[in-house]
C-alpha positions as CSV (number, residue, x, y, z in Angstrom):
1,X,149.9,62.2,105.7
2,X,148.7,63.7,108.9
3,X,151.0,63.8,111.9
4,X,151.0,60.4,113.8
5,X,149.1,61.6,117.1
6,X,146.6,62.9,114.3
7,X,145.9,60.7,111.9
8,X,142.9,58.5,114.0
9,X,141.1,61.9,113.9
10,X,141.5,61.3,117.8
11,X,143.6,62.0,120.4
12,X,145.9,59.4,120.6
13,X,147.7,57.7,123.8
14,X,150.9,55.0,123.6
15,X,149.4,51.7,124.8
16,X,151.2,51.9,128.2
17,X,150.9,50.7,131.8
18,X,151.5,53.2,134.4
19,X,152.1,52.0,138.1
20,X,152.9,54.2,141.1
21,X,155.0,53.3,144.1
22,X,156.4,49.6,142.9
23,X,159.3,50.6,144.7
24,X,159.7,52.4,148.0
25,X,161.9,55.6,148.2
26,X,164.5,54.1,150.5
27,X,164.9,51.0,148.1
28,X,165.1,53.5,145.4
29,X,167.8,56.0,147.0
30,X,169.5,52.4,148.2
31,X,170.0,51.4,144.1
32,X,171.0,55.3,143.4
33,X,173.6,54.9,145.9
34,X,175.1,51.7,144.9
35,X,175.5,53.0,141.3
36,X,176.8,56.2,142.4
37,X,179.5,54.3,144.2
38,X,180.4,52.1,141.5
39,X,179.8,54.5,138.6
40,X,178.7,51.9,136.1
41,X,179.9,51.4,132.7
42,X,179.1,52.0,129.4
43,X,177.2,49.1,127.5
44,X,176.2,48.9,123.7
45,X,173.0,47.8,121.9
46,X,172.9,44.0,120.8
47,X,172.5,43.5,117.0
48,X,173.1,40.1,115.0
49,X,176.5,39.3,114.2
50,X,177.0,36.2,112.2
51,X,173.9,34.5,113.4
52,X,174.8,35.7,117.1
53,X,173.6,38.3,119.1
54,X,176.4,40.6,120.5
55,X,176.7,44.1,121.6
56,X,177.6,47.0,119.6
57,X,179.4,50.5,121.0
58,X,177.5,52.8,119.0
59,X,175.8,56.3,118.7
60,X,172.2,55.4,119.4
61,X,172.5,55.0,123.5
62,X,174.7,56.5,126.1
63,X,173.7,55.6,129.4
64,X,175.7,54.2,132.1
65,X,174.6,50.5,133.7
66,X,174.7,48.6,136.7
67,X,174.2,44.6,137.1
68,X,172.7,43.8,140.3
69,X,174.8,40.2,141.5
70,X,173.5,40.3,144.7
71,X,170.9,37.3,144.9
72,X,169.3,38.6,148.4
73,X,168.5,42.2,146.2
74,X,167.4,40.2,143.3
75,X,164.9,38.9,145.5
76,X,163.8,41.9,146.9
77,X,163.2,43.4,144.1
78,X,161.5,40.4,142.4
79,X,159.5,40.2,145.4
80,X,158.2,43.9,145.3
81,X,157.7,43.5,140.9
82,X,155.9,40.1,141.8
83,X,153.5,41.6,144.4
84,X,153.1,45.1,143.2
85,X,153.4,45.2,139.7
86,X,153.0,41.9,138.3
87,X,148.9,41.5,139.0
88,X,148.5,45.6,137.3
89,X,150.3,44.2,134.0
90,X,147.7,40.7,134.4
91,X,144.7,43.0,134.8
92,X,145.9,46.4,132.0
93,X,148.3,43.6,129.8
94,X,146.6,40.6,130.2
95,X,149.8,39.3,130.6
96,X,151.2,36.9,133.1
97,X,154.6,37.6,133.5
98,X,157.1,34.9,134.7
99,X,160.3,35.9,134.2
100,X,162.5,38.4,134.8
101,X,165.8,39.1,132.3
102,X,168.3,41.7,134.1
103,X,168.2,43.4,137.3
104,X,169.7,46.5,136.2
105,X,170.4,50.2,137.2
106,X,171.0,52.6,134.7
107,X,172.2,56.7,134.7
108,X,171.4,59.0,132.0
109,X,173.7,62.0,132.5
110,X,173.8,65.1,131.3
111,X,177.2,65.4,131.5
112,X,177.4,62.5,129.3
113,X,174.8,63.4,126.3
114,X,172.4,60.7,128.0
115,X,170.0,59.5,125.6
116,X,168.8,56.2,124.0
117,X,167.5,57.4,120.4
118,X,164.2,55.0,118.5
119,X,164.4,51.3,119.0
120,X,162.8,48.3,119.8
121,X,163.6,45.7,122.5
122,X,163.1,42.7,120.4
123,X,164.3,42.2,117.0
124,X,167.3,40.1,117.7
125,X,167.9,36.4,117.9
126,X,169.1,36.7,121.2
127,X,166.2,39.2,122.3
128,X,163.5,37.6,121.1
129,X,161.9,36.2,124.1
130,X,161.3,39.7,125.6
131,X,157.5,40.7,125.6
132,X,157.4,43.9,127.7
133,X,159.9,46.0,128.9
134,X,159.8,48.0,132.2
135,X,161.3,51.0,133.2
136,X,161.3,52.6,137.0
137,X,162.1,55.6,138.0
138,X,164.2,55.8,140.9
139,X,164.7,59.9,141.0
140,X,163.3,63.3,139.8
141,X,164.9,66.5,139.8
142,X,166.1,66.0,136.3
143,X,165.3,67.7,132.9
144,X,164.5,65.6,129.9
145,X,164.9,61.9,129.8
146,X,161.5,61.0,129.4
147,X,160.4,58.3,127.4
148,X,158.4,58.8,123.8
149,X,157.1,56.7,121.7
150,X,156.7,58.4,118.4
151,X,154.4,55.9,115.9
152,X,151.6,57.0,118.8
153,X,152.6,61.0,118.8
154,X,155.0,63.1,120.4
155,X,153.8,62.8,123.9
156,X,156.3,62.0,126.3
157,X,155.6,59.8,129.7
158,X,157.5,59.8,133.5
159,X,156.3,57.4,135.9
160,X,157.1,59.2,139.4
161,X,160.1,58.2,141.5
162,X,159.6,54.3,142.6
163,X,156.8,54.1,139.5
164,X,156.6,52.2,136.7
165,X,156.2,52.4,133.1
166,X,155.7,49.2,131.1
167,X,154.8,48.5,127.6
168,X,155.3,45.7,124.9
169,X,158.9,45.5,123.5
170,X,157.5,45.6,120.0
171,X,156.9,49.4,120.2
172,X,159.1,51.8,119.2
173,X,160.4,53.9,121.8
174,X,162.8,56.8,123.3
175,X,164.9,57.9,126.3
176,X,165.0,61.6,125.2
177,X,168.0,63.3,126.0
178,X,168.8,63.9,129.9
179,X,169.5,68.0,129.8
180,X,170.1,68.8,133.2
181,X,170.6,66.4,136.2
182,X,170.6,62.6,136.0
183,X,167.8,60.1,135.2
184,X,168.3,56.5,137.4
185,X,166.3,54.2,136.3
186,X,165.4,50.4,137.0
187,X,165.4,48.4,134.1
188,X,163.7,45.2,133.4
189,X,162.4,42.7,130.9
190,X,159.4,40.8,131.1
191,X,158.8,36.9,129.3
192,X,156.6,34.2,129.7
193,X,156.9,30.6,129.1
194,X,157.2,30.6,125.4
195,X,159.2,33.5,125.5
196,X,161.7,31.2,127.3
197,X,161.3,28.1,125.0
198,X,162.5,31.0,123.0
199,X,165.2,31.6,124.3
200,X,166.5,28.0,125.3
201,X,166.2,27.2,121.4
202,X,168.6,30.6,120.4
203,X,171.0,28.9,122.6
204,X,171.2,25.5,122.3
205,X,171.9,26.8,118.2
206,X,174.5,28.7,119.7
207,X,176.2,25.9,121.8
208,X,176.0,24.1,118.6
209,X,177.7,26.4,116.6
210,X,180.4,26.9,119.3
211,X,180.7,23.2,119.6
212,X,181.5,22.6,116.0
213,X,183.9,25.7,115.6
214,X,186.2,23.6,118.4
């Protein structure tokens, strides 16, 4: 069989979104700083468990993460996604986002083998619900790190500092390997209302379960 990027007999090109300046340099260096401070931590990938979704320490992703708790930053940046990126993902997507899951800030280092080898975003219980995925940049001056997503060719893609890559959490995809520098990126899911009828059904099954193991 031909290479994947060759077998249409066309050039080929990942069904992505890309949007420029979502966020604004100083909110960028603002979430750079507050991870830098904190350092983040570690975090696995979820897999199902016993009919649970749970995270697993494993080989495929080393990255360090951030939660953002702070509701007055949450709102910030759901202000800037809702006014800036939200009606770009409508129009390229035809998508109508309405919720957000995690306001996160993640470092792949090169000290640290950063990298997050092929996955997908959604083939949990307990995932589900997600329909796109979004990754800002919040830096350059890195090597590597960008993302790939190999069933549409080996092209690789980097949004500019404060841009945006989104694309459907079906796909296959890649954070190649940070070589030099670190990578800080804002990382988002996207879901609608039946991605959260979704989720409310996963756990209520849950509860149920954990209610009759008492």
């Amino acid at each position: 069989l031909p290479a994947p990027a060759d077998h249409a007999g066309t050039l080929l090109h990942a069904p992505v979104l890309i949007v420029p300046r979502v966020l604004e340099p100083e909110l960028c260096e603002a979430l750079i700083e507050m991870h830098q401070a904190d350092g983040g931590e570690f975090t696995g990938v979820m897999r199902d468990v016993d009919g649970r979704t749970v995270p697993v320490m494993d080989e495929l992703k080393k990255r360090r993460d951030l939660w953002i708790r702070n509701p007055e930053l949450q709102a910030a940046l759901r202000e800037r996604l809702e006014r800036r990126l939200y009606p770009m993902i409508l129009r390229g997507l035809g998508f109508t986002v309405t919720e957000i899951e995690r306001y996160l800030v993640s470092c792949y280092d090169a000290g640290d083998g950063g990298v997050f080898h092929p996955h997908r975003d959604n083939t949990t219980r307990g995932t589900a619900h997600r329909k796109f995925a979004c990754s800002i940049n919040l830096n350059d001056g890195f090597e590597g790190g960008d993302l790939r997503f190999l069933e549409y060719g080996s092209a690789t893609y980097r949004p500019p500092p404060g841009g945006a890559v989104v694309f459907s959490c079906a796909m296959m995809h890649e954070a190649r390997p940070v070589t030099a520098g670190r990578r800080y990126a804002f990382l988002p899911f996207f879901y609608d209302p039946a991605g959260a009828a979704t989720l409310r059904a996963y756990q209520a099954e849950v509860a149920r379960a954990e209610g009759a193991a008492i």
